[in-house]
MARLO-240581 format. One record per residue (C-alpha): x, y negated, z negated; residue number from 1. Coordinates in Angstrom, 3 decimals, always signed. Layout:
<pts>
{c1 = X&c2 = Y&c3 = Z&resi = NUM}
...
</pts>
This chain:
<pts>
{c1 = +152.856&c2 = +322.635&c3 = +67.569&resi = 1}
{c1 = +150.209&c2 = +322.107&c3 = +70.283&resi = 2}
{c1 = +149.366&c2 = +325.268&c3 = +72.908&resi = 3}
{c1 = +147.778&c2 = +325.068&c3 = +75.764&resi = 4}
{c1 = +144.243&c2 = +326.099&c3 = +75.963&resi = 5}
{c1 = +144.645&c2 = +328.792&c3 = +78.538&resi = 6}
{c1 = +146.805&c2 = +330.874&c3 = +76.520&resi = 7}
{c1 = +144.669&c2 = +330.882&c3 = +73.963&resi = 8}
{c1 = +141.694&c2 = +331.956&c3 = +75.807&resi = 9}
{c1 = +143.903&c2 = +335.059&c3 = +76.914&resi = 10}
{c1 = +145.316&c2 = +335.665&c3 = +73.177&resi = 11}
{c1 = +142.221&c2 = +337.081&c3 = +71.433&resi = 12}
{c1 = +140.717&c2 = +340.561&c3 = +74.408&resi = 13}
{c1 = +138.358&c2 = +342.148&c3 = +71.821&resi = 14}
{c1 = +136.646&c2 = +342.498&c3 = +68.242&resi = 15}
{c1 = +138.013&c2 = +345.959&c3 = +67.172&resi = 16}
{c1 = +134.571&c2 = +347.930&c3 = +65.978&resi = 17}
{c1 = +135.097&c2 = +350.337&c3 = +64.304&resi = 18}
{c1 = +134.343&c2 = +352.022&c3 = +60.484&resi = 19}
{c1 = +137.592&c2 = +350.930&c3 = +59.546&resi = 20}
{c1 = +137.171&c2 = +347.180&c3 = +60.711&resi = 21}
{c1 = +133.205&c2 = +347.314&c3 = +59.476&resi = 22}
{c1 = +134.665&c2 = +348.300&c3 = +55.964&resi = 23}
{c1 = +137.624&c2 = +345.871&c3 = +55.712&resi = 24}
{c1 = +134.811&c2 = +343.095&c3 = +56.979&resi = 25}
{c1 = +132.447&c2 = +343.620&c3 = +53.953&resi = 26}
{c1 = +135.267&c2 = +344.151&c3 = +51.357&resi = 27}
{c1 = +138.286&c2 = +341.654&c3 = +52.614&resi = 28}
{c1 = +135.898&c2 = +339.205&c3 = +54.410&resi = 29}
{c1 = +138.311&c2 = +339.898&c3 = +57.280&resi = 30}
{c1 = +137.213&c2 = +339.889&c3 = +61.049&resi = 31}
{c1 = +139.832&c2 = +342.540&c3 = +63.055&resi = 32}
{c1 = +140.500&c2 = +341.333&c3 = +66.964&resi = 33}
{c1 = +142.349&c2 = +343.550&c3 = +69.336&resi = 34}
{c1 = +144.876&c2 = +340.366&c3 = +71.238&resi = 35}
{c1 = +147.686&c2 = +340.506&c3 = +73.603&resi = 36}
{c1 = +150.600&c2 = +342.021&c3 = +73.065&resi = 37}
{c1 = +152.776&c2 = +338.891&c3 = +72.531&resi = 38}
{c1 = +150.513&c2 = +336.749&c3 = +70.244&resi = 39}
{c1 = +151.626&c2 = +335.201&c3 = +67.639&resi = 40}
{c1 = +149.954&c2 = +334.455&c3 = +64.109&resi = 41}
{c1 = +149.679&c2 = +330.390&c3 = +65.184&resi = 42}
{c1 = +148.429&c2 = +331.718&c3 = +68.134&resi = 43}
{c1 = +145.454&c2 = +334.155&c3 = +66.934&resi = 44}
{c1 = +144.753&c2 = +331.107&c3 = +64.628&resi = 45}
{c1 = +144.270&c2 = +328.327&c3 = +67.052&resi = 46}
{c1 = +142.093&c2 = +330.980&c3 = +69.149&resi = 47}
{c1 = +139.275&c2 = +331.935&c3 = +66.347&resi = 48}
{c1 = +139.343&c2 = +328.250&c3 = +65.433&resi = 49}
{c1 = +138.771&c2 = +327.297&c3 = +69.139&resi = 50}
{c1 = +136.457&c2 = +330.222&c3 = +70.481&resi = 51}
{c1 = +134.228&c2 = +330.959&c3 = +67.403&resi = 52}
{c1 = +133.900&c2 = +327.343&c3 = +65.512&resi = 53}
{c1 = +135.054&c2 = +328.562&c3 = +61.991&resi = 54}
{c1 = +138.312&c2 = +328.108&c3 = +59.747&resi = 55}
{c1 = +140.671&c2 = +330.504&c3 = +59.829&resi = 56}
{c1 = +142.208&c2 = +331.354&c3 = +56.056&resi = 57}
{c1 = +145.205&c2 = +333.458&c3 = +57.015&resi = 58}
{c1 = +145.883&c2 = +335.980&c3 = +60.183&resi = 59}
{c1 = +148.268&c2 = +339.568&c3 = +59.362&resi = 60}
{c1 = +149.094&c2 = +340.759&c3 = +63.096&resi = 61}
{c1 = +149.316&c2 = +344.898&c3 = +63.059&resi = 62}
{c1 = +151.699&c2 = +346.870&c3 = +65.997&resi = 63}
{c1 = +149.592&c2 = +350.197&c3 = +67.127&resi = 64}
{c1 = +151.889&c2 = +352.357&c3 = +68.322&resi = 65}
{c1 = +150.913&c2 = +354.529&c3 = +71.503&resi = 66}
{c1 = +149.481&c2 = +358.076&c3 = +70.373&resi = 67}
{c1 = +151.173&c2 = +360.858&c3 = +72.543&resi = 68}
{c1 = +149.552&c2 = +362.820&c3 = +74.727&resi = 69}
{c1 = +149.399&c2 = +366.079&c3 = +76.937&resi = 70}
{c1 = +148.481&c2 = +367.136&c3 = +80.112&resi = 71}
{c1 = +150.041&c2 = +370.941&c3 = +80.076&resi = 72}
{c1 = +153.492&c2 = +370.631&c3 = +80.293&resi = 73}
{c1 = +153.273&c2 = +366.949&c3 = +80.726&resi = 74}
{c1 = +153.833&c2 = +364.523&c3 = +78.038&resi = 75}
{c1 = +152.346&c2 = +360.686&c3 = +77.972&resi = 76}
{c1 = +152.035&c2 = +358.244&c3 = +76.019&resi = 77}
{c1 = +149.166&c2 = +355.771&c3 = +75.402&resi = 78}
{c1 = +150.572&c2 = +352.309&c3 = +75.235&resi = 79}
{c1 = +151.010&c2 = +350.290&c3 = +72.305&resi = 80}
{c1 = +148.753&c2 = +347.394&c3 = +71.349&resi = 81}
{c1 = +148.768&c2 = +344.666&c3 = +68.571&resi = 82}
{c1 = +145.411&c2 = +344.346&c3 = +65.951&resi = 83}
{c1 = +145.192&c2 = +341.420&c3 = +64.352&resi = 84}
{c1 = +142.979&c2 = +340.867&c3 = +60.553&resi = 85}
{c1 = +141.774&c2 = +337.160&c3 = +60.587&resi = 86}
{c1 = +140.809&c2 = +336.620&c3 = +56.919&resi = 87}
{c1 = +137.714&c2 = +333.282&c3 = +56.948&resi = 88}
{c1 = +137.493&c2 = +330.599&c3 = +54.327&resi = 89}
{c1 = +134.918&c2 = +331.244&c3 = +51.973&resi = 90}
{c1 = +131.398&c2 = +330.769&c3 = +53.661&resi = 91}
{c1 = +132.491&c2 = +331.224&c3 = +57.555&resi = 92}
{c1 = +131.209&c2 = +334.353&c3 = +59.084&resi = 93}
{c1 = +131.767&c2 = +335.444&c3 = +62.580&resi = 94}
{c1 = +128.391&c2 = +337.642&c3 = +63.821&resi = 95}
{c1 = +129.016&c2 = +339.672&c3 = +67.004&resi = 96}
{c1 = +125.644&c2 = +341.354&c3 = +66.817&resi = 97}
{c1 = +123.008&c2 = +338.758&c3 = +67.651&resi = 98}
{c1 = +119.212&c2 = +340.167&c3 = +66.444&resi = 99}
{c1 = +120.351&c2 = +343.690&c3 = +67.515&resi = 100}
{c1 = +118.619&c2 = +346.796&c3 = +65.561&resi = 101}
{c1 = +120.386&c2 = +347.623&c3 = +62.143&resi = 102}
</pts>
């Protein structure tokens, strides 16, 4: 299954930071991406591979629902978004923080 390179450059928008990703990233060795809406696991795959050099051991693709919101009598709701865990092979590392302070 080959897919085009443009749709993977839109798959993957951003790392999800957070102290729930920084934990699952020392314990699970997993790197957590916020991507589009209609990626798929293949998808997510072929886009760490391709954007950060490394090898990709397994992807698990998450649905956020929207939280629900109010403006006074007005109800909203956020939209929904898709979080993907990318778990590495054994002695790949993704670093998003290059030389920053600790």
């Amino acid at each position: 299954m080959s897919v085009n390179q443009e749709r993977l450059l839109q798959v993957l928008l951003a790392p999800q930071i957070s102290e729930k990703a920084t934990a699952v990233a020392e314990k699970n060795e997993q790197v957590v991406f916020r991507v589009a809406s209609s990626a798929t696991k293949p998808e997510v795959k072929a886009a760490v591979e391709l954007l950060f050099k490394v090898e990709v051991q397994s992807v698990q693709i998450l649905n956020v629902k929207g939280k629900v919101k109010r403006f006074g009598r007005i109800v909203g709701q956020r939209k929904g978004w898709k979080k993907a865990f990318v778990s590495l092979k054994p002695g790949q590392e993704i670093n998003f923080v290059d030389g920053g302070a600790a």
